[in-house]
N, C-alpha and C positions, 0 to 999 in steps of 0.2 A: 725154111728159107725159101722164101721166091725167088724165079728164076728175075735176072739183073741187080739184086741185091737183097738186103735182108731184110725181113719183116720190119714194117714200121707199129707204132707199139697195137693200131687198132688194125692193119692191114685185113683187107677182106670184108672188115666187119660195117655191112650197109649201115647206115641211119639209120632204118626201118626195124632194123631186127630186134626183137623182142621188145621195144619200148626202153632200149639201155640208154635214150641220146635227149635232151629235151628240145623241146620246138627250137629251130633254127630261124637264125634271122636273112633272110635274102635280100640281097643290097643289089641295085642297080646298077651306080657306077660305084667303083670298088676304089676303097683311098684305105691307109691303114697309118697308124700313129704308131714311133717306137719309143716314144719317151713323152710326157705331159708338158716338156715343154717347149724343146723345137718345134719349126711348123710340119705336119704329117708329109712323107712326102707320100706320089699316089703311086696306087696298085692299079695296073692295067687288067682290065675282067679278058682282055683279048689274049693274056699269056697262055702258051699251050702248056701241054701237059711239059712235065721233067719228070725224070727217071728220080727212082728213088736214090738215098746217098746213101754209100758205105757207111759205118760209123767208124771215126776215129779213135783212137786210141783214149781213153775215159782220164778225165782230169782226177788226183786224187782225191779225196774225201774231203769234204769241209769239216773242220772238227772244231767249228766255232758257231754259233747259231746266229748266220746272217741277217735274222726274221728281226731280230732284237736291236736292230742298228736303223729299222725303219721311224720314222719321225712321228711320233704321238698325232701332233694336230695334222699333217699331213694325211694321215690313216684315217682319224676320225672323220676329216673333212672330203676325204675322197671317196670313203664306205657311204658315207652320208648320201652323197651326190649320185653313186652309179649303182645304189643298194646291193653291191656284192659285200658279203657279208666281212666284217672286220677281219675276223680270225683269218678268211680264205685270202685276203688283201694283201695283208701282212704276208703271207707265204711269196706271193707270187711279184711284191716289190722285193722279198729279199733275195727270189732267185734274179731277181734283174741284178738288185746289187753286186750280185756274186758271180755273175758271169763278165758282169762290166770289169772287176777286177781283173779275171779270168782271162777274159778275152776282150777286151777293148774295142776292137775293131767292128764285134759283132754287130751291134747299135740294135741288139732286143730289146725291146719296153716290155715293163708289168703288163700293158693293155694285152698282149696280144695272147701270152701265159691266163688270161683272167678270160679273155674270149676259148681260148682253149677248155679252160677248167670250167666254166660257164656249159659250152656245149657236151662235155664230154660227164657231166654230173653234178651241172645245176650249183656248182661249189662243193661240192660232197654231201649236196645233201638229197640226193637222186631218190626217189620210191620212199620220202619219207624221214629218210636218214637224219641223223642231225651229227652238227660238225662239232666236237668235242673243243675246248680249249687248248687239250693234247694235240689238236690237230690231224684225229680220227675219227672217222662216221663212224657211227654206230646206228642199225647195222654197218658190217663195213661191206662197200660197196664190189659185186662181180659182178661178170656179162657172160650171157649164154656159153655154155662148153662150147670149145671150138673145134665140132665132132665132121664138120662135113655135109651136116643138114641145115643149108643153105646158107651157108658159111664156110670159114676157112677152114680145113683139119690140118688143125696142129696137137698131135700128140703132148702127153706132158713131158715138161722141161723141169719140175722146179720140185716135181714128188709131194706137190700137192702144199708144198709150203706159203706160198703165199694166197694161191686160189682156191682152195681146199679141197682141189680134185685130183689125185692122183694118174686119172686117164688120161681127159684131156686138160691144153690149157685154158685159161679164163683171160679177158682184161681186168685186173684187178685197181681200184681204189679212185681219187678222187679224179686222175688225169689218165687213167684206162692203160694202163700198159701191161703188158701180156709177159709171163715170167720170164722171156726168153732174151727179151728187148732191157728186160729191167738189170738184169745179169750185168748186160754190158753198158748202162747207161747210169742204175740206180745209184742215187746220192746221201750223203749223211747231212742234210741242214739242219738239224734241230740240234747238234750235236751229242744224242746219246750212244752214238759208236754202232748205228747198228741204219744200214738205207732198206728202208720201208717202204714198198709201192702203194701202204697203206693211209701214209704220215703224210699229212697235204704239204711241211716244207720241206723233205724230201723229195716226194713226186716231183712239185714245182720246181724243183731245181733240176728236177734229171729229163724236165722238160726243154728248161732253159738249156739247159747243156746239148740235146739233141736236136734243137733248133739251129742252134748255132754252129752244130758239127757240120751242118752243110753250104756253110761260109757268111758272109755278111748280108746285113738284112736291111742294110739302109737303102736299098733302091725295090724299084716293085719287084723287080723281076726275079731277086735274091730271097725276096719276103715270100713271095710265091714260092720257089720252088722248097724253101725251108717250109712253111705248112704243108706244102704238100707231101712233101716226105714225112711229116707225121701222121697222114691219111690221105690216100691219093684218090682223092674225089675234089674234081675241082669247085662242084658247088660248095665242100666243105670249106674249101680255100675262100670262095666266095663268100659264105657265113660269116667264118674265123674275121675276114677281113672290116666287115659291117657292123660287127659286134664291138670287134676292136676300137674303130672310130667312135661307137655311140659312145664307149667309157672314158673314151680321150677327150670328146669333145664336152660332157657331162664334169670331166674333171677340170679340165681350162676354165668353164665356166667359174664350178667352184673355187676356181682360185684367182680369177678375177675377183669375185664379190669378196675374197676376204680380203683382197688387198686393199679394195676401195675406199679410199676414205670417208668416214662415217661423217652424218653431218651432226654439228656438235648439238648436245640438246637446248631445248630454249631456257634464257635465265630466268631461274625464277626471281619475282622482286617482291618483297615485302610492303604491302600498303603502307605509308606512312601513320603512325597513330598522332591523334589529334592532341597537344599539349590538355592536361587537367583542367578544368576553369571552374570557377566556384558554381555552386547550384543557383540557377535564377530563382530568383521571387515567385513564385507565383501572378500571374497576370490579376488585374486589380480587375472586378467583374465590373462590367457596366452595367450601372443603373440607367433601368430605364420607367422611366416615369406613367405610371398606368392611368390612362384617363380615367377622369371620375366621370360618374354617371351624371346626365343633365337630365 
């Protein structure tokens, strides 16, 4: 626990450290999108720091897999567009779905869960990994023990069950959360009975969930202090925020052009054929008359 509240799930853990974070995108001025189809409203890059949030008491368990409620050509057309990977898509529009439920009020967007999951492991698929259809890397994805050496020490919490180190903890899986964080946040989205910091619609949902534990995210200043309380480094907020937009705006596009209407193609028209007519004659040759010799 850090002193003013509790670990958030990467707490401590620089960018830099060990190579666990991929290249980050820095934006200048900072706007963030919570849904693909309202207009984004902006994020002020002048917001100071906020204190981390308590976490709330943990919504029950989803025991219906929200992943599956997401729209076929919507996935395809939006994977398409912002090249986050389908599988990773899918997770992170069904924890929007499911907190929207949840909590209404919130106004999280997939964008910002996918800028998350983006910086924190590439989609899960960080050092190589590749993201299963299960919706597990393989390998599955840890970050440096968290011994002390130039990092946070945090002792183990979890007995080595999801980070597989019984001394210290790890961040564990595609959206990094640390066993202790996951305890009180992890979710069941996929619905087989069991929340996984490993299972990218899991994570994503106990991301969405932890997002919005620190209240409403439709104005900058609520969206700010919610990312930052997932890592409190404000150029991370910064990233998160610039990321976010590039897939909002990458997605609007794409769904402009599918809306547009197409222009129809050209008719084709069949040459007219020429009615039959009988074979002519033969031209009659002209003779011509050859001077005789004088």
């Amino acid at each position: 626990m850090r002193a003013g509240g509790w670990w958030s799930p990467r707490d401590g853990m620089l960018i830099a450290v060990a190579g666990a974070l991929i290249a980050v995108f820095v934006g200048g001025v900072i706007a963030h999108a919570e849904t693909p189809r309202p207009p984004a409203p902006l994020a002020s890059s002048a917001s100071g720091p906020v204190e981390a949030v308590e976490p709330v008491e943990q919504v029950a368990p989803v025991v219906t897999a929200p992943a599956a409620r997401v729209d076929p050509a919507w996935l395809a057309r939006t994977a398409a567009a912002t090249g986050i990977p389908a599988r990773a898509l899918r997770a992170y529009a069904g924890a929007q779905l499911t907190v929207a439920a949840e909590q209404p009020s919130c106004g999280l967007g997939w964008n910002t869960v996918a800028a998350i999951g983006a910086i924190e492991s590439d989609h899960g698929r960080h050092g190589g990994a590749v993201l299963g259809e299960d919706g597990r890397s393989t390998p599955a994805i840890r970050g440096p023990a968290l011994d002390g050496d130039g990092v946070a020490a945090i002792a183990d919490t979890d007995g080595g069950r999801w980070d597989g180190d019984a001394v210290w903890d790890r961040a564990v899986g595609p959206m990094q959360f640390i066993p202790d964080t996951w305890a009180r946040w992890g979710g069941d989205a996929d619905g087989d009975g069991i929340a996984d910091p490993n299972q990218i619609d899991d994570a994503a949902l106990a991301t969405a969930r932890y997002l919005c534990g620190a209240g409403t995210m439709t104005d900058a200043d609520g969206w700010r202090a919610a990312v930052f309380g997932y890592n409190h480094l404000d150029v991370y907020v910064d990233d998160v925020a610039a990321l976010a937009n590039r897939y909002s705006a990458a997605a609007a596009r794409a769904a402009r052009l599918s809306a547009a209407p197409r222009p129809a193609p050209p008719t084709t028209r069949t040459a007219p054929r020429r009615s039959p007519r009988s074979p002519r004659p033969p031209a009659r040759p002209v003779r011509r008359r050859i001077p005789s010799a004088r």
